[in-house]
C-alpha positions as CSV (number, residue, x, y, z in Angstrom):
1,X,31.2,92.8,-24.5
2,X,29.9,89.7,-26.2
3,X,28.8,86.9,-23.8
4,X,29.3,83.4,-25.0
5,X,27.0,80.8,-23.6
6,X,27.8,77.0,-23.4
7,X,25.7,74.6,-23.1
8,X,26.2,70.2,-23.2
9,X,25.1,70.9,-27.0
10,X,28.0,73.3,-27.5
11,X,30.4,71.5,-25.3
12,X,31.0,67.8,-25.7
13,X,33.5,67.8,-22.5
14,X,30.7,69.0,-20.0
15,X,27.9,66.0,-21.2
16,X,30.4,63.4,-21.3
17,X,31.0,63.8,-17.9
18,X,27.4,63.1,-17.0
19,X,26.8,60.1,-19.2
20,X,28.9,57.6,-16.7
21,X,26.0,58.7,-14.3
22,X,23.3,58.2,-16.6
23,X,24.9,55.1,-17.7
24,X,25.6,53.9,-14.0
25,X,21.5,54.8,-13.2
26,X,20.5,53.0,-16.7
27,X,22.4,49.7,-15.7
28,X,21.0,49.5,-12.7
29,X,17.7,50.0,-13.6
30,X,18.2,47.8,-15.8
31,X,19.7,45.2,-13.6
32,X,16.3,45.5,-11.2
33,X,14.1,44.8,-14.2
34,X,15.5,41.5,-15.0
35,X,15.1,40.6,-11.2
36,X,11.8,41.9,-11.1
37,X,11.4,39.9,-13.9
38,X,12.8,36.8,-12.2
39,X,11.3,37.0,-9.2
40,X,7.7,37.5,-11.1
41,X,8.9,34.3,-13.4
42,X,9.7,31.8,-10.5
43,X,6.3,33.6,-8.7
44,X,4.3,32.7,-11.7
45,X,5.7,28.9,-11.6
46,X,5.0,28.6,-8.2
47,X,1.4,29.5,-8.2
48,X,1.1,28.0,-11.3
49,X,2.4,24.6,-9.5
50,X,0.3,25.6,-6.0
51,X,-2.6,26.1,-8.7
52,X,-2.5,22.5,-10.0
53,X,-1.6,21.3,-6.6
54,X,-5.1,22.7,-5.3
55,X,-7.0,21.2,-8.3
56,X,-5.9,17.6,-8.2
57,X,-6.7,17.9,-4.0
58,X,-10.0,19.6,-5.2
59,X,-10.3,16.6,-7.8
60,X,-9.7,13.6,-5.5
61,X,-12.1,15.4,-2.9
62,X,-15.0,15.5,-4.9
63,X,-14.4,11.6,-6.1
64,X,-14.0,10.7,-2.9
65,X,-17.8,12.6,-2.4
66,X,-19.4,11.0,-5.6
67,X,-17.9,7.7,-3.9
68,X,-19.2,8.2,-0.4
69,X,-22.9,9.7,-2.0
70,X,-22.6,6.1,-4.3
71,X,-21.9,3.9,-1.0
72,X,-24.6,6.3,1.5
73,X,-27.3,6.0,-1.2
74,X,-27.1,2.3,-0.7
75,X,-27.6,2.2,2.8
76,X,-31.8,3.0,3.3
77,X,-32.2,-0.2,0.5
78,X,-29.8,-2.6,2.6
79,X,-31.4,-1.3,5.7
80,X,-34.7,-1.7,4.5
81,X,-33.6,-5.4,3.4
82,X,-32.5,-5.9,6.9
83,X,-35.4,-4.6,8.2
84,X,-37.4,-7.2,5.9
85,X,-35.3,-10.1,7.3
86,X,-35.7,-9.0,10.5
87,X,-39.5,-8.7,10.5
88,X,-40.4,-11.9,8.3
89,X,-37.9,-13.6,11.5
90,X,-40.0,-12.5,14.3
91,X,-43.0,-13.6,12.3
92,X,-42.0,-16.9,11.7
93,X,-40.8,-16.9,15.4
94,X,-44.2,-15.9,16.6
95,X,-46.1,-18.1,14.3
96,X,-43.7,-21.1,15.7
97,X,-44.6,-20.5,19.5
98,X,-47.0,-17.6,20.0
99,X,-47.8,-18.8,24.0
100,X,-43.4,-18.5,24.8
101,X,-43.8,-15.3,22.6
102,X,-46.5,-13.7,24.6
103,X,-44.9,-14.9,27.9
104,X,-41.6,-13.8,27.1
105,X,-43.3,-10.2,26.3
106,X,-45.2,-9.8,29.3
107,X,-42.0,-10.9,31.4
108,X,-39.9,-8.2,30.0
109,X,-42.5,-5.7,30.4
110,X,-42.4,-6.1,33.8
111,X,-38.7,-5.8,34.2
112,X,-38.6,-2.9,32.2
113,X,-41.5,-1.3,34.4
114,X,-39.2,-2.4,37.8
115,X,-36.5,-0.8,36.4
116,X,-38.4,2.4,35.2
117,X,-39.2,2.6,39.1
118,X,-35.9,2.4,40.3
């Protein structure tokens, strides 16, 4: 009693029925790379956007710091130029009536010492 065996290799008829399955699995395997490849395509363009988006707000922060450091380093000059004025004012005033001056000081130190009571 001789015992054939078959096998897909010895009959086309049994692997052509599993190749629409295969097929079916391959096309759809295929069909979720190219989305995964589409979604990962418009993902890349939007960070790509969000990147340069962050930059140019990165960007016009730090020139409006350089600017702010350029205007604050200005201030201690202008304030000692003030300052100047101020004192070369009193000066003069003092030099101009030194008795009204003294008067005028010792007056407000008293209020200032009533109100210190209070």
């Amino acid at each position: 009693m001789e015992r054939s065996s078959t096998t897909t290799m010895d009959n086309p008829g049994y692997g052509d029925a599993a190749n629409p399955v295969k097929a079916k699995v391959e096309d759809a395997a295929r069909a979720a790379h190219r989305a995964t490849d589409s979604v990962a395509d418009k993902t890349a363009a939007q960070v790509d956007h969000l990147s340069g988006t962050a930059h140019r707000a990165i960007d016009n922060a730090a020139a409006a710091a350089t600017s702010a450091a350029g205007w604050a380093s200005t201030i201690p000059a202008q304030a000692g130029q003030v300052q100047a004025r101020l004192t070369e004012s009193a000066c003069a005033s003092i030099r101009a009536r030194p008795l009204a001056t003294v008067t005028g000081a010792l007056f407000i130190g008293y209020l200032l010492g009533r109100l210190a009571r209070l």
